[in-house]
Residue, then its C-alpha position, 0 to 999 in steps of 0.5 A: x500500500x502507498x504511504x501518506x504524510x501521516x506514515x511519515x509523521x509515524x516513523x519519525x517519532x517511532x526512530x526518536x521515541x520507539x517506546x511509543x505506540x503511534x497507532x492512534x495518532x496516525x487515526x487522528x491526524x488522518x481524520x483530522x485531514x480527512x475533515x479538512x479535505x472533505x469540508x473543502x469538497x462540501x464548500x465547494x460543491x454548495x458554492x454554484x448555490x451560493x450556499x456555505x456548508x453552516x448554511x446547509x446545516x441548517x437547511x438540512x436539519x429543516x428539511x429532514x424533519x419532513x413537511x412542514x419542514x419546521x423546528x423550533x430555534x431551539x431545537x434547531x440549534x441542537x439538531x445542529x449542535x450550535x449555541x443559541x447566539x450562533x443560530x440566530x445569527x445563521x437563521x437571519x442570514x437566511x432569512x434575510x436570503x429569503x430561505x427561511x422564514x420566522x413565526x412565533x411559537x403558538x405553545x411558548x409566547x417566547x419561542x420561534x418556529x424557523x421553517x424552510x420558504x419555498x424557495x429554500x426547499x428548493x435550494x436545500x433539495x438541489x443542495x443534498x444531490x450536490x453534497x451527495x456528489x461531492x461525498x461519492x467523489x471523496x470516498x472514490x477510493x473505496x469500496x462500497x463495502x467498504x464505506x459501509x465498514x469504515x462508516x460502523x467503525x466511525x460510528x463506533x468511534x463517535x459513540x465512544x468519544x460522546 
């Protein structure tokens, strides 16, 4: 098998420390570099719709609640891992693009429904064949299989580390 940087990172520190076990760094760091070549594909793939890859967070988590396509900020900002302040800066920014728009809560006087316009469900369904694109595209490298195995060991991972 070819070697990456990360196998040279690798063997640098096993000549000055051979006493370590670099097995778990080489994940890191490769997972590490896989998020920024993997973000640089998404940023990419979303710019013919002039959307950035927080927006399509946002949008997205819309969209797969199904119709009405509407959460509660709150709930958004959880579903996106977000803080409050953040969110409400992202959900202006899409508002004010005519992407989402704002209702008051009927149940909590002091809540907010964000949902997708009309034209932000169109945006966000384009926007999930491109991000789908561009994910194939970067897992080009592997077997469907594969990409199946890797996704349960990821899985896995995350489990542990939450």
């Amino acid at each position: 098998m070819k070697k990456d940087a990360v196998d040279d990172i690798l063997e640098q520190w096993s000549d000055e420390r051979p006493e370590l076990d670099t097995a778990s760094l080489g994940v890191v760091i490769r997972v590490m570099s896989l998020y920024k070549a993997f973000f640089g594909q998404a940023s990419a793939a979303l710019e013919p719709l002039d959307l950035e890859v927080f927006e399509y967070d946002v949008m997205s988590a819309l969209r797969r609640q199904g119709s009405p396509f509407a959460l509660a900020a709150s709930e958004l900002a959880a579903e996106t891992g977000m803080s409050s302040g953040a969110m409400t800066n992202r959900i202006n920014r899409l508002e004010d693009r005519g992407i989402v728009q704002r209702k008051q809560d009927k149940s909590d006087r002091r809540g907010v429904i964000v949902s997708l316009t009309q034209r932000g469900l169109s945006i966000i369904d384009d926007a999930i064949r491109l991000r789908l694109d561009a994910a194939d595209s970067g897992l080009s490298g592997i077997a469907a299989g594969e990409r199946r195995q890797l996704a349960r060991l990821l899985r896995k991972l995350n489990l542990a580390a939450a």
